[in-house]
N, C-alpha and C positions, 0 to 999 in steps of 0.2 A: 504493500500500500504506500502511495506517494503523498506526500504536504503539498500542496493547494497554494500556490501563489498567484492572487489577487494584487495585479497592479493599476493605479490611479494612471492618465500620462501626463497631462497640464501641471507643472510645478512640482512634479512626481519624477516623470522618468526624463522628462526635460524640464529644464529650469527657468521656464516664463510660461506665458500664458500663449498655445498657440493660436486662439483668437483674439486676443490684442494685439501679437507681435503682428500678425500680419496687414494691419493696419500702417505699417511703415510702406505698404504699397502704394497707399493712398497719396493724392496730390499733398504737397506738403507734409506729409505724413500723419495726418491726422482727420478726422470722419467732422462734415458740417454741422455744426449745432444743432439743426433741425433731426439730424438722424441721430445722436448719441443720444439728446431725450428721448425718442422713441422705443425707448427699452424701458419693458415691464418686468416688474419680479417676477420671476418664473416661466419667461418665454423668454427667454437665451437665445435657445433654435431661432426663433423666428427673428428675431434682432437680427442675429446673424447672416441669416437670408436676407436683409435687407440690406447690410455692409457686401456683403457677396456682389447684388446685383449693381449699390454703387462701383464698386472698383472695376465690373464689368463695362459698366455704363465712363467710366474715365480711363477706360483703354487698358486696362491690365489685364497682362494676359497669361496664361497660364505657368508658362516658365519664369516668369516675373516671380509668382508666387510661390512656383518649388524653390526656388534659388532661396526666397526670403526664409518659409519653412523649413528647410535642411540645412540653415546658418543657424539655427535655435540652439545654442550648447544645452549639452546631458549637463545632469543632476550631478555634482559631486560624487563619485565612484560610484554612478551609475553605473558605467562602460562597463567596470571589473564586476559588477553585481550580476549584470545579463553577462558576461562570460562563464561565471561560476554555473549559474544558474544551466549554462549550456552544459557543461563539463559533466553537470550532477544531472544531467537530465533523465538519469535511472531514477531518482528520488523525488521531483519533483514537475509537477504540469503548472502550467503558467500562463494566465488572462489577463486583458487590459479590460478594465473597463469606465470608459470616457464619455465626458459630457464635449470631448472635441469632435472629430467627424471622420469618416475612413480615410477622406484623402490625404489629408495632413497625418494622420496615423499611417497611415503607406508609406508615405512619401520619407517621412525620417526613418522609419525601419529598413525600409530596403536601403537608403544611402547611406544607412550605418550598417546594412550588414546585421541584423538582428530579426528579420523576417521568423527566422528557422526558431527561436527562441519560447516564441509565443504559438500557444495552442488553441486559442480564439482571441479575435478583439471584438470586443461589444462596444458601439460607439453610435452615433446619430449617422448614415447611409448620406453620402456627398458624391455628387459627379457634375462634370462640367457638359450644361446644354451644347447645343445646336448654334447657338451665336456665341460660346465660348464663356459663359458665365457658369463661375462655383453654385450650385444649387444644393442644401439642406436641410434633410425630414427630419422630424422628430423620431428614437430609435422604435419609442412604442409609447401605446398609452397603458397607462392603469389609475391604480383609485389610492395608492397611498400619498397623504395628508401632509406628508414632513419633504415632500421631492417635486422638483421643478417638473412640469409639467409632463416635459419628452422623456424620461428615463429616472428610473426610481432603480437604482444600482442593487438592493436588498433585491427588488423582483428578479430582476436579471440572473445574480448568485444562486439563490436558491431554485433555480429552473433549471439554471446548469449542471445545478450538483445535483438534482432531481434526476435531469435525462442520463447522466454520468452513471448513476447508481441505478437506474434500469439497464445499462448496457453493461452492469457488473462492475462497474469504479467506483471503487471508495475511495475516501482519504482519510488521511488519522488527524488530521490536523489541517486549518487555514491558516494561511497567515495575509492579512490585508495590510499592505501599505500603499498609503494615498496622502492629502494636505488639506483636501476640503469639506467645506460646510456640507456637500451631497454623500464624500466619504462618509459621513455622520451615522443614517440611516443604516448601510449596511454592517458595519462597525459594531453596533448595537444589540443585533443578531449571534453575533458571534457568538460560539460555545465555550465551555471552561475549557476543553484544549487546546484552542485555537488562538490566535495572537493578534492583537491589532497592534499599526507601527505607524502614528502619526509624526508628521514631519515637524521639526520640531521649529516652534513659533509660530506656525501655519493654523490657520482655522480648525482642522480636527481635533489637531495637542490642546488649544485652547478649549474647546467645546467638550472635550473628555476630562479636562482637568478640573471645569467647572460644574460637568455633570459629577464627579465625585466628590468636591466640595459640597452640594447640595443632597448626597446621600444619594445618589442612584448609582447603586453598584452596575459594574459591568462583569459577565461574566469571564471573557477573555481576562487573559493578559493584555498589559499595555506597554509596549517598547517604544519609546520615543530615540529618533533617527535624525541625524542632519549630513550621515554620506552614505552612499551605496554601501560601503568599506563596512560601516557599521553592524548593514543590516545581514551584510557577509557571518559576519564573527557570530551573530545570531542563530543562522542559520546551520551554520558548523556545529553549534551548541543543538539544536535541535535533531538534527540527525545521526549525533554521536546518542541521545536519550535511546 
């Protein structure tokens, strides 16, 4: 039986955010007033789609924006963390799963070389039209209360480890690490063997710190992480158990 590595990618396995970085396409590098306020709590996606069709609409074109998305630097010993992760791949299966979008998930995996690494990525479905615009759906609906509208990252988890364990895979252990506020939900879920590894300063560290201040136990563990290198040394410790 293998451990379950659950990865975030935005500020996780790369170190910015690839829906803002790409906004450096933008004229001047920056989105019009009129379109940054049109962003609602909880419709992301749909924001997005609407910076997508401007930068269409101001001539950017597809390679523009790979070149922009595959300048994004990795996470502090990330690199070494997806190597290990390859080496040990008798011990371990490994998901992304992202409030970013496929193409931009393609696009740094394959130029890094890390394609082979990952055993699904779950993310919001992106392709570029007929006139050359980035176009992006929501990845699915559902009905939990604490998750932006397009992807509730708990639903997705437990579907997988659902279909997983009808085709006969278990795991003996998850381990999630991510840095965000949607990390939160599935984090939450976790079991007493399993580990959650918020990034540290990041919105999950904070929101698990303060969910324990306030008496709500978690059952996992909680490893907080600020290099890949780290989450190495963790992992060694867990597969030596």
């Amino acid at each position: 039986m293998k451990i379950l590595l659950v990865f975030d990618f935005d500020n996780t396995i790369i170190d910015d955010n690839s829906d803002t970085w790409i906004v450096q396409c933008a004229p001047e590098k920056k989105l019009p007033i009129e379109l940054q306020d049109s962003y609602e709590k909880g419709f992301w996606t749909e924001f997005m789609g609407r910076v997508f069709k401007y930068l269409g609409d101001e001539g950017v074109r597809e390679d523009e924006m790979k070149r922009a998305v595959t300048s994004m630097p990795f996470t502090l010993g990330m690199v070494e963390l997806l190597n290990f992760v390859r080496k040990n791949e008798d011990k371990f299966d490994c998901i992304i799963i992202s409030d970013s979008n496929s193409v931009f998930i393609d696009w740094v995996l394959e130029a890094a070389g890390f394609h082979d690494v990952f055993d699904k990525v779950f993310t919001n479905p992106a392709a570029f039209d007929s006139n050359g615009h980035l176009t992006v759906e929501n990845y699915h609906a559902h009905s939990c209360s604490r998750c932006p509208k397009n992807l509730c990252k708990n639903v997705v988890l437990v579907e997988f480890i659902d279909k997983q364990s009808q085709q006969g895979v278990n795991y003996t252990r998850i381990v999630y690490i991510g840095d965000g506020g949607n990390d939160v939900c599935p984090v939450t879920f976790l079991k007493k063997s399993d580990v959650a590894m918020p990034r540290k300063g990041y919105t999950l560290q904070k929101t698990l710190s303060k969910m324990s201040q306030n008496l709500e136990p978690m059952e996992s563990s909680v490893v907080v992480w600020s290099s890949g290198v780290e989450i190495i040394s963790h992992l060694q410790f867990l597969i030596k158990e």
